[in-house]
C-alpha distance (Angstrom), angle and dihedral (degrees) to the residues before:
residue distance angle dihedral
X1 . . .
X2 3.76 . .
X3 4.04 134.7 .
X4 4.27 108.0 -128.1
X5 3.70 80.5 -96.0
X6 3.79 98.1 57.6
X7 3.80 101.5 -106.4
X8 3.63 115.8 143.3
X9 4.13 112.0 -104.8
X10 3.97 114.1 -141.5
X11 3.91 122.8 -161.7
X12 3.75 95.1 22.3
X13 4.07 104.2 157.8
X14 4.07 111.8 -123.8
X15 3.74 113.7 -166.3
X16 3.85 138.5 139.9
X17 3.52 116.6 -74.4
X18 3.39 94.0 -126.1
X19 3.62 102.4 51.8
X20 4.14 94.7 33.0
X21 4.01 84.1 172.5
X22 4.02 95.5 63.7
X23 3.87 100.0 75.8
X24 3.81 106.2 -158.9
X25 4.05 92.9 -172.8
X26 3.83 151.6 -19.3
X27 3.46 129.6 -117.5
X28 4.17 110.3 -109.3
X29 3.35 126.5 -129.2
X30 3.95 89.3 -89.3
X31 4.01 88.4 61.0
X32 4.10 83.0 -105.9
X33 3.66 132.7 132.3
X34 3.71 145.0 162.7
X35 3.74 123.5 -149.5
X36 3.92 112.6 -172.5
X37 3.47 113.6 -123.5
X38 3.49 104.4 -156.0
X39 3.80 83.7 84.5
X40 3.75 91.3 74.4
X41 4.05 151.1 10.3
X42 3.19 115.8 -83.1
X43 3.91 119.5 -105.6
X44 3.35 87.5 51.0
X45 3.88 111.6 137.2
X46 3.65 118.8 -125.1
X47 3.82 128.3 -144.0
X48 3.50 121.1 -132.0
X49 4.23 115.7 -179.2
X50 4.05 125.1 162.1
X51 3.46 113.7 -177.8
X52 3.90 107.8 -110.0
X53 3.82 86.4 37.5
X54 3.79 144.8 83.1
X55 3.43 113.7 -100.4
X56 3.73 119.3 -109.3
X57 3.69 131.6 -143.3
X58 3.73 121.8 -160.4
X59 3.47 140.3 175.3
X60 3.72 120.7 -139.5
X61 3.89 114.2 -154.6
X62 3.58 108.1 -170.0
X63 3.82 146.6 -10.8
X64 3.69 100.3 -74.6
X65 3.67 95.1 41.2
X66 4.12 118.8 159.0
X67 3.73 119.3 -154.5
X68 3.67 127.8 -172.8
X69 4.12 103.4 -171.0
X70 3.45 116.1 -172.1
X71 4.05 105.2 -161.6
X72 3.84 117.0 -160.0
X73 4.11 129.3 -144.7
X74 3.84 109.6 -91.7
X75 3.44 93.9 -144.2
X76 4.12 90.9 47.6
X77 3.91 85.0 53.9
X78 3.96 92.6 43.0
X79 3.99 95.6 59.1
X80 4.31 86.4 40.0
X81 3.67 80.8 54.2
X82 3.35 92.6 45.6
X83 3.82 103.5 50.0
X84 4.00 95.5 -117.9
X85 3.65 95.4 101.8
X86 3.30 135.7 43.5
X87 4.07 129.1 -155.1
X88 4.65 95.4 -130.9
């Protein structure tokens, strides 16, 4: 889990899409985490949500999957959404 500007996120929330409530993990301090998939098919996506940030969802396509999620400020995306700021 990384910030836009490549710093590590800790205590981002990984769960199942589908049940967003059942947290399987945390991020660590290092912005890493391991969610064992023997808990689920593969292909299933994955739900990643810090508070402050977008929530991300990923899809995980096999055992030894690698993900490098970049997770972008809420309110950053909120004013882009908005029209009163601009990304240049």
């Amino acid at each position: 889990m990384l910030s836009l500007r490549d710093t590590p996120l800790a205590g981002a929330n990984i769960s199942l899409a589908e049940s967003p409530y059942l947290i399987l993990n945390r991020s660590q301090d290092n912005g890493y985490f391991v969610v064992d998939l023997f808990c689920f098919e593969k292909g299933k996506p994955l739900l990643i949500t810090r508070n402050g940030y977008v929530p991300q969802i990923v899809e995980v396509t096999n055992s030894r999957s690698v993900l490098k999620v970049k997770m972008e400020n809420a309110g950053m995306f909120f004013f882009m959404m908005m029209g009163l700021f601009s990304k240049e």
